[in-house]
C-alpha positions in Angstrom: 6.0 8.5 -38.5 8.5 9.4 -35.3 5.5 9.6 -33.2 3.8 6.5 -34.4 7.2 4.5 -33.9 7.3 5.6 -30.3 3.5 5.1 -29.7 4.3 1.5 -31.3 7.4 0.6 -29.0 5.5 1.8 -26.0 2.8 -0.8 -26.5 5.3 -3.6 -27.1 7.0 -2.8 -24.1 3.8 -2.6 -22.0 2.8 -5.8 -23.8 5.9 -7.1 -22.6 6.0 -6.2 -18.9 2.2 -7.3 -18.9 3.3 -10.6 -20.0 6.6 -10.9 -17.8 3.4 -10.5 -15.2 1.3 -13.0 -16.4 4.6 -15.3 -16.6 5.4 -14.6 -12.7 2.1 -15.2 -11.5 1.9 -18.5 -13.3 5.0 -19.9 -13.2 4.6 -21.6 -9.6 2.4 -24.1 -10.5 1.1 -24.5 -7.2 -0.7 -21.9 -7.3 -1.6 -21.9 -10.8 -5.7 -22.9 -10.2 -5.3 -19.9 -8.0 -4.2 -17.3 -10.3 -6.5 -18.3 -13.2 -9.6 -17.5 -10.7 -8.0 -14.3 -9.7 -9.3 -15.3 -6.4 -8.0 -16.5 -2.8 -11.2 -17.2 -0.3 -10.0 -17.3 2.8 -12.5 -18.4 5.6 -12.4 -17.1 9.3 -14.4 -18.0 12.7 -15.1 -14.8 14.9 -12.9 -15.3 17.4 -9.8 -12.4 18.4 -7.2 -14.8 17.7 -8.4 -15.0 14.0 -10.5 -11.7 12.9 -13.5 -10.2 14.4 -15.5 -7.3 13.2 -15.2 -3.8 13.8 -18.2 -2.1 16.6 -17.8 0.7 14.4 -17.1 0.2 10.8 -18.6 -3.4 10.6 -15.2 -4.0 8.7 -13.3 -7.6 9.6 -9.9 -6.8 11.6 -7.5 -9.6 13.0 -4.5 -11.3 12.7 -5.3 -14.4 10.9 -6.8 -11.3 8.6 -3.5 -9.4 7.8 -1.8 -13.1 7.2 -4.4 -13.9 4.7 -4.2 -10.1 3.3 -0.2 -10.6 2.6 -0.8 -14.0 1.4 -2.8 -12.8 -1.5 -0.8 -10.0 -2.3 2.1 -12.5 -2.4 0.2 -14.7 -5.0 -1.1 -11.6 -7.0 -4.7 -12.1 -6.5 -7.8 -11.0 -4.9 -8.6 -11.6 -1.5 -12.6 -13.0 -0.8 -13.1 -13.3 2.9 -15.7 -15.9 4.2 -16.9 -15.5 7.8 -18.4 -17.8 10.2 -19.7 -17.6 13.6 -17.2 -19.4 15.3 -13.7 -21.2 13.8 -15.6 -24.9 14.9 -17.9 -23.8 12.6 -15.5 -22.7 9.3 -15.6 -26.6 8.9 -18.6 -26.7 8.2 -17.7 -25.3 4.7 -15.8 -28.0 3.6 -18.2 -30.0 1.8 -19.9 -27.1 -0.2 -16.3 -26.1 -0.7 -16.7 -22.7 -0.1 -13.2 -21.6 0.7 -9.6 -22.1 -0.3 -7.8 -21.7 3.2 -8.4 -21.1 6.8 -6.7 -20.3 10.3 -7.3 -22.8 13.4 -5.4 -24.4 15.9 -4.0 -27.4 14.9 -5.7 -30.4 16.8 -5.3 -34.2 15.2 -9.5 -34.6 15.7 -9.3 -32.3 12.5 -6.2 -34.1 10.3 -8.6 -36.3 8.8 -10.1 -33.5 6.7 -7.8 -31.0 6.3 -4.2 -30.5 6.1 -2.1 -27.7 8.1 0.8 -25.5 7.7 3.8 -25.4 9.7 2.2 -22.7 13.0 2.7 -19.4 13.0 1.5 -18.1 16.0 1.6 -20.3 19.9 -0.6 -19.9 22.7 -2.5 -21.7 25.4 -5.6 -23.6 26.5 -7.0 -22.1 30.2 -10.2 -21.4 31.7 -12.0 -18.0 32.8 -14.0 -18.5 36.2 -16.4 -16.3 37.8 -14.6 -14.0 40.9 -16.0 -15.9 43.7 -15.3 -19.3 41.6 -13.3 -21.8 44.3 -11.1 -23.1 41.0 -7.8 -21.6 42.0 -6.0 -23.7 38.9 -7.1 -25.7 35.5 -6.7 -29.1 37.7 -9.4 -28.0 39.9 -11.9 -28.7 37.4 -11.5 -32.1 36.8 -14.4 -33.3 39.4 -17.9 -34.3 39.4 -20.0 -31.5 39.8 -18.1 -29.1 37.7 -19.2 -27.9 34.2 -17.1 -26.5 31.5 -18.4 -24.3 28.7 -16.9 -24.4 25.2 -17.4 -23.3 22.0 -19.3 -26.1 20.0 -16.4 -27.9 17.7 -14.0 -25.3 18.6 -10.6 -26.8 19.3 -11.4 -26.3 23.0 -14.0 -28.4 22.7 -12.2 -30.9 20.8 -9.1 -30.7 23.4 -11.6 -30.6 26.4 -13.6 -33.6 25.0 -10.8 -35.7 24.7 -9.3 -34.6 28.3 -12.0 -34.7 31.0 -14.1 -37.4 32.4 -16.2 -36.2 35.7 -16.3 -32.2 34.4 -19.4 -32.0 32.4 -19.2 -30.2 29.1 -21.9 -28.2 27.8 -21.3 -26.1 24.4 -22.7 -22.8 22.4 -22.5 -21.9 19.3 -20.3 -18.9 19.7 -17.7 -17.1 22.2 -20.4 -14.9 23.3 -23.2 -17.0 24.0 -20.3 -19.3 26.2 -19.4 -16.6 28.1 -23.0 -16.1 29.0 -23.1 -19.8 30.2 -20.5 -18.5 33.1 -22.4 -15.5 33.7 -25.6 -16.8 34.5 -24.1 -20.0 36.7 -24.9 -22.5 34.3 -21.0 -23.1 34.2 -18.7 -23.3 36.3 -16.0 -22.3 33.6 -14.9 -21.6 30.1 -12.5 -23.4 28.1 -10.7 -21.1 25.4 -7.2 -19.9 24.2 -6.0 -17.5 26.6 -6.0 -14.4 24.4 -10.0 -14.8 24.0 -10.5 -15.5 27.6 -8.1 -12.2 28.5 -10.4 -10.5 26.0 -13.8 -11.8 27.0 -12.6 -10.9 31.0 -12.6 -7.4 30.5 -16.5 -7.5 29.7 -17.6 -9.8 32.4 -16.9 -8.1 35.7 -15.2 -9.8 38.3 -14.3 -12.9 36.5 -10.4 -14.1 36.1 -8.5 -15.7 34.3 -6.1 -18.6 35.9 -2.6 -18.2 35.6 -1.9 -21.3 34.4 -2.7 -23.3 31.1 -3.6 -27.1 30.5 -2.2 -27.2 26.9 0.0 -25.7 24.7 -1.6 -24.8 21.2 -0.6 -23.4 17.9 -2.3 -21.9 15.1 -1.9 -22.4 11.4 -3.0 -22.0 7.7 -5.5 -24.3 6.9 -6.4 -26.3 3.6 -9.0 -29.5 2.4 -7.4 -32.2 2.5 -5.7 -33.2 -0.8 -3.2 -30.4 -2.3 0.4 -31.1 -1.7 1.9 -28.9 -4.0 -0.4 -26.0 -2.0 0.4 -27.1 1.0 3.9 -26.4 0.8 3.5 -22.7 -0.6 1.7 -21.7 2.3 4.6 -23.1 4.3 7.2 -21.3 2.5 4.4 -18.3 3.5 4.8 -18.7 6.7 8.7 -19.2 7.2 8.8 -15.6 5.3 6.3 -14.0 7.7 8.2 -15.1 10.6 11.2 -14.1 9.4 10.2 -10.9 8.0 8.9 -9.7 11.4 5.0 -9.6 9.6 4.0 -12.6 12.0 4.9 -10.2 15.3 3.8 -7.0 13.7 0.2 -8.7 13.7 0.8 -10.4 17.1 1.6 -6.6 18.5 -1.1 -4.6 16.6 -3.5 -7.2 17.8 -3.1 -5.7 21.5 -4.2 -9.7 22.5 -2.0 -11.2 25.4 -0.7 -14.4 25.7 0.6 -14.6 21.8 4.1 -15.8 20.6 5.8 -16.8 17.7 6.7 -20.4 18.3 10.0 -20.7 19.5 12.5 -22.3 17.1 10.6 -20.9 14.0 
């Protein structure tokens, strides 16, 4: 009889503390649609800003990657990562609504779809040149003649588009493939945060990066349009990763240059 009491008030009190779990996770009900699924799909363009995948285990790695990791583990579910080619291209999914959140720059040629968090992460807009490439600085290539390659619906492209009228601009569907462009003389440059570009120098020999930017950029969590109450979780997110030091422990195991937690923040 002992042993069936204690059985008995071991199983209420696991009953209990299941419950008291169940009761945290859904009390916020922001995220209440979220916990019910047991799933957070977070989307991410290859790009080493964002999340790229390992040469050897295949595996995605990133920042954007270790935000969207804490996030999940913050609102007690599963994270499903969705990958795309490029971030232009993570837009793509918002009409088969196939993820929950994203990482991009913020750019105002986007606000009419989707919605973003305060940033978390600052950068810069520059261009890598070829060695013997007469661009000294990014005014230089504002003239006929010169032509700038960019990621197609990148927010280069979008800031690029916007910005230059005797540059031509001529786009590819990934980093990679833009790089190329430079490469093989069919551009002159390439338009990109400054962390890619540093990145993407290291495999194109002789090329350089120029020393100064043509706009300052920042990063942040990205939703559809349309969930307020959302919205405003994922900005008390990303106060607490700044604050907690998990925003420059990403920035730093990243090994990118040219990333810093906006100032302020």
């Amino acid at each position: 009889m002992r042993r069936f009491l204690i059985l008995t008030s071991l199983f209420a009190s696991a009953l209990f503390c299941s419950n008291a779990v169940v009761a945290q996770q859904t009390s916020d009900p922001r995220i209440a649609d979220f916990v019910k699924t047991g799933k957070l799909r977070a989307a991410f363009g290859m790009n080493p800003t964002l999340a790229v995948k390992d040469p050897t285990s295949g595996n995605l790695r990133g920042p954007a990657l270790e935000l969207a990791r804490a996030l999940a583990t913050r609102m007690k579910v599963e994270l499903v990562t969705v990958e795309y080619p490029s971030p232009g291209a993570v837009l793509g999914g918002l009409d088969t609504k196939s993820w929950d959140v994203t990482f991009l720059v913020i750019d105002p040629g986007r606000a009419s779809v989707v919605d973003f968090s305060p940033p978390y992460m600052q950068s810069d807009f520059t261009y890598l040149v070829p060695g013997d490439s007469k661009i000294a600085k990014t005014g230089d290539v504002e003239q006929a003649g010169v032509r700038v390659a960019v990621v197609r619906n990148d927010a280069s492209d979008l800031r690029v588009s916007r910005m230059l009228k005797q540059a031509e601009i001529v786009r590819a569907d990934n980093i990679n493939a833009a790089v190329e462009l430079v490469r093989a003389g069919q551009a002159s440059a390439l338009a990109a945060p400054r962390p890619v570009l540093s990145v993407q120098s290291t495999k194109f020999a002789g090329s350089r990066v120029l020393d100064d930017g043509f706009a300052t950029i920042s990063y942040a969590l990205v939703i559809p349009k349309g969930n307020a109450g959302f919205l405003a979780y994922l900005g008390e997110f990303v106060q607490e990763a700044k604050s907690s030091g998990l925003v420059k422990r990403t920035i730093e195991s990243s090994g990118l240059k040219g990333l810093q937690i906006p100032a302020g923040q």
